[in-house]
Residue, then its C-alpha position, 0 to 999 in steps of 0.5 A: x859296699x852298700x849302696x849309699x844313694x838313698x839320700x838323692x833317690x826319692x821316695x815312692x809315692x804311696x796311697x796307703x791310708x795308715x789307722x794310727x795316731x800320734x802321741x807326743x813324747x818330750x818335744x817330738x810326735x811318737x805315731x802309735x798303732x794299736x793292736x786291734x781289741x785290746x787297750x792299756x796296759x800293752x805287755x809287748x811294744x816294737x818301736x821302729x826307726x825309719x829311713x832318711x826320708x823321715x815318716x812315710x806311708x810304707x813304714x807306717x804300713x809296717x808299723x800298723x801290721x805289726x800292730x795286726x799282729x798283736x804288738x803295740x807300734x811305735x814310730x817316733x820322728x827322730x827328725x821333727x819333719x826335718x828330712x822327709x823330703x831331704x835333698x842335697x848331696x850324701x856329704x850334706x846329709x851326713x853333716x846334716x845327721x852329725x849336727x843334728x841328730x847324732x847317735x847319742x842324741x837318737x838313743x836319747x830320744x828312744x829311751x823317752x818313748x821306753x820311759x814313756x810308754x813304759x808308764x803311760x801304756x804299761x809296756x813292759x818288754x820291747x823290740x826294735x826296728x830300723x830301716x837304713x839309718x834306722x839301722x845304725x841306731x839298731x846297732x846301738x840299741x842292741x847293747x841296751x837291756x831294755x831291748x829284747x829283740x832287734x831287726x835291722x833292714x837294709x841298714x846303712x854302711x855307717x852301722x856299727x864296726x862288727x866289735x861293738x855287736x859283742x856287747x849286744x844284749x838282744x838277739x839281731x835278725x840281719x836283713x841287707x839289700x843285695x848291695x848291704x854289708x855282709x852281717x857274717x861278721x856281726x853275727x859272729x861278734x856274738x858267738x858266744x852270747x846265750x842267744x847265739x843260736x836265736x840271731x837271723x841273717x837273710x840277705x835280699x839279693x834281688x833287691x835294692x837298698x831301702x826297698x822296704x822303706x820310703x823307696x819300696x814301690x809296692x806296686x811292683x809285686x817282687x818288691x810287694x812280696x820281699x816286703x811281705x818276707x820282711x814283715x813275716x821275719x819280724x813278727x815271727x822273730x818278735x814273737x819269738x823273743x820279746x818277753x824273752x830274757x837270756 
């Protein structure tokens, strides 16, 4: 069973400096990393979902590494700044999500910022991250065409039920925290997909849920080097298939 305590452990503190700015598609900010020497159109963009804690430096960091490595990155704020600093019990937070910002109302907002950077930076091939909650939209996207590629870290035990992967349209590299449910069967659901053989599972037994997020204290050099494997696995795996159809 995952460890549901993200909601009431707060986030690190962080000194990271992010080098993005930020752009506003329909009524909420998008924050953008740019790949160093290069400028519209962008063939290759990762847009990224971050954890309960809203925008915060590590996955900024992320974003902007991506971004080092030659993709466009996107990090909408799904919640508006609502829930950066969240506090209350996990029954208030998940009535909080449920009256807010449901999954069909999150997957709205994702295809804003396709449709938007698609005709504004002209995007064409697109990947996708999530991190806790961001997970369990990444469980959704997957069986959206417009998504080549999708990571999901230490994602949340409300991901989607193993029956809904059999319509993923994308390949899934599975990154859970030592407490995570088991991906096996995810992976499985999507035995038969042409890009069976291309799906990911590493599991981080050594870590806690949300390391690689808000809750990721970097200054501690496991946590610092489980990191850098996660961001290693995402680029090589967005390398590996955005811009691939199967």
């Amino acid at each position: 069973m995952s460890d549901i305590t993200c909601h009431n452990i707060p986030p690190v503190k962080s000194d990271y400096e992010s080098v993005g700015t930020f752009v506003k598609v329909a009524e909420f900010d998008v924050y953008v990393s740019v790949p160093e020497n290069k400028s519209k159109p962008f063939k290759k963009a990762i847009i990224v979902s971050y954890d309960v804690f809203g925008f915060h430096p590590n996955v900024q960091q992320y974003c902007d590494l991506l971004a080092k490595a030659g993709f466009l990155a996107l990090l909408p704020d799904y919640f508006r700044g609502e829930t950066s600093q969240f506090k209350g019990s996990l029954q208030d937070l998940i009535e909080f999500l449920k009256n807010n910002y449901t999954l069909e109302k999150n997957v709205e907002d994702t295809l804003k910022v396709v449709e938007y950077f698609r005709s504004e930076y002209g995007v064409e091939n697109f990947g996708f991250t999530g991190f806790c909650w961001g997970g369990i939209l990444g469980s959704a996207l997957c069986a959206d065409k417009n998504f080549d590629a999708c990571v999901l870290v230490h994602y949340a035990p409300g991901i989607q039920p193993p029956e809904k992967f059999e319509k993923s349209q994308c390949p899934i590299a599975f990154l859970p925290a030592s407490t995570d449910i088991d991906s096996q069967p995810f992976v499985d659901a999507m035995k038969d997909k042409p890009f069976a053989d291309k799906n990911f599972q590493k599991r981080f037994d050594d870590m806690k849920h949300g390391f690689a997020g808000s809750r990721g204290d970097l200054n501690d050099e496991l946590i610092r080097k489980r990191v850098n494997e996660v961001v290693e696995i995402s680029i090589k795996f967005f390398a590996d298939n955005v811009g691939v159809k199967y």
